[in-house]
C-alpha positions in Angstrom: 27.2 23.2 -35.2 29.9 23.8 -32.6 28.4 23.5 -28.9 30.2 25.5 -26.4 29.3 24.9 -22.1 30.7 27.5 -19.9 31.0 26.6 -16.3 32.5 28.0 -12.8 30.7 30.9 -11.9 29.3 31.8 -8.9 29.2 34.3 -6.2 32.7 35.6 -4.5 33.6 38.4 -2.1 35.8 41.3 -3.8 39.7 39.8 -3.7 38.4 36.6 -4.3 39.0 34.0 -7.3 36.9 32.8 -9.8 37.9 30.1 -12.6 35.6 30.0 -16.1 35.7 26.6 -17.9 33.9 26.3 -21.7 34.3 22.7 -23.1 33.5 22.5 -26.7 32.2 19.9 -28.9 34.4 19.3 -31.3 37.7 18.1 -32.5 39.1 20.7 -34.5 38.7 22.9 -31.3 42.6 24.1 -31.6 42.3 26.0 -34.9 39.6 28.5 -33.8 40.1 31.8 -31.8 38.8 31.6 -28.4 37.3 34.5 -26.2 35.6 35.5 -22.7 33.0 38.2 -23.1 30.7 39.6 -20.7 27.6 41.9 -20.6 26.4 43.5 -17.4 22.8 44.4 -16.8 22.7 47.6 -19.3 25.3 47.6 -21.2 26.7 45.9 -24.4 29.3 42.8 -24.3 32.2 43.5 -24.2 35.3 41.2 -24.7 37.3 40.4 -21.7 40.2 37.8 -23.2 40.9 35.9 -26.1 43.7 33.3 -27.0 44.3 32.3 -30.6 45.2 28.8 -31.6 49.1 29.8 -31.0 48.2 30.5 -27.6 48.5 34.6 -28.4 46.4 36.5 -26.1 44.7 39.7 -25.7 43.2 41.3 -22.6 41.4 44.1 -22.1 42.9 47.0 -20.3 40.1 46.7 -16.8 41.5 42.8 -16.3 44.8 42.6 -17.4 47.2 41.3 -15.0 43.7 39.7 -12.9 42.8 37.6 -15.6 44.4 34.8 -17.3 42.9 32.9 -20.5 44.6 29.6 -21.4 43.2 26.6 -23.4 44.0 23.1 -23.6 43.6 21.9 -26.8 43.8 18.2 -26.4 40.6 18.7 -23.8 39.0 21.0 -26.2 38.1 23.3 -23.2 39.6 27.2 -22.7 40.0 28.8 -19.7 39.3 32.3 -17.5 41.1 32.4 -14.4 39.8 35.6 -12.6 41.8 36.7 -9.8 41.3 40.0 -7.6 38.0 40.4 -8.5 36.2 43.8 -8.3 31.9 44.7 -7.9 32.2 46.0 -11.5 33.4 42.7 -12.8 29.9 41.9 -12.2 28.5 40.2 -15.1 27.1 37.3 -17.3 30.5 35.7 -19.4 29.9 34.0 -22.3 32.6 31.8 -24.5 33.2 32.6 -28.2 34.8 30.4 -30.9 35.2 32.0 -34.4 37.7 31.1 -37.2 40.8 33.2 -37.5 39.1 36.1 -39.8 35.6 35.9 -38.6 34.1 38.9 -35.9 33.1 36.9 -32.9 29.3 37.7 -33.8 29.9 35.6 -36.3 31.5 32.6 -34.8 29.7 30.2 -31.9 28.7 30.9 -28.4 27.9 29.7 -25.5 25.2 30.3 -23.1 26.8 31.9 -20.7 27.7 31.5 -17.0 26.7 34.4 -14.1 29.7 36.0 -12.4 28.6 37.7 -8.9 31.3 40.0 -7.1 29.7 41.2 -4.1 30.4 41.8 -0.3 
């Protein structure tokens, strides 16, 4: 059973910088799709950014050119740098992992990390 552990949230003033860490436990780490989600209080999760083994990435529209996924394969650990960071970016993230032509609900998550944009 894959093991993902997000870390790096926290509480920042809007403007400021966050940076999401999920390390995962195992060795074949580079061959699966990786993604950010996030639910806020209310609403369904929603994906935020993933990166396929290639390093292709997709954003969604409300964080492109704030957000930047990356992964580092030989670490096993993908990345969420959050910059600019708005009160409605608000929400718990949570790492995915899913083979190439599974639906993230059907790959491996994490437990999530609470992100806290307030002033």
């Amino acid at each position: 059973q894959l093991q993902l552990v997000e870390s790096g949230g926290g509480s920042v003033q809007p403007g400021g910088s966050l940076r999401l860490s999920c390390a995962a436990s195992t060795r074949i780490f580079s061959i699966f799709v990786l993604g950010w989600y996030r639910q806020a209080p209310g609403k369904q999760r929603e994906l935020v950014a993933d990166i396929t083994g290639s390093h292709s990435t997709n954003y969604a529209d409300s964080v492109k050119s704030r957000f930047t996924i990356s992964r580092d394969n030989a670490k096993n650990t993908v990345y969420l740098q959050m910059n600019s960071l708005k009160p409605e970016d608000t929400a718990r993230y949570y790492c995915n992992a899913r083979g190439r032509y599974e639906t993230a609900s059907s790959g491996s998550w994490g437990q999530g990390t609470q992100v806290t944009v307030s002033s």
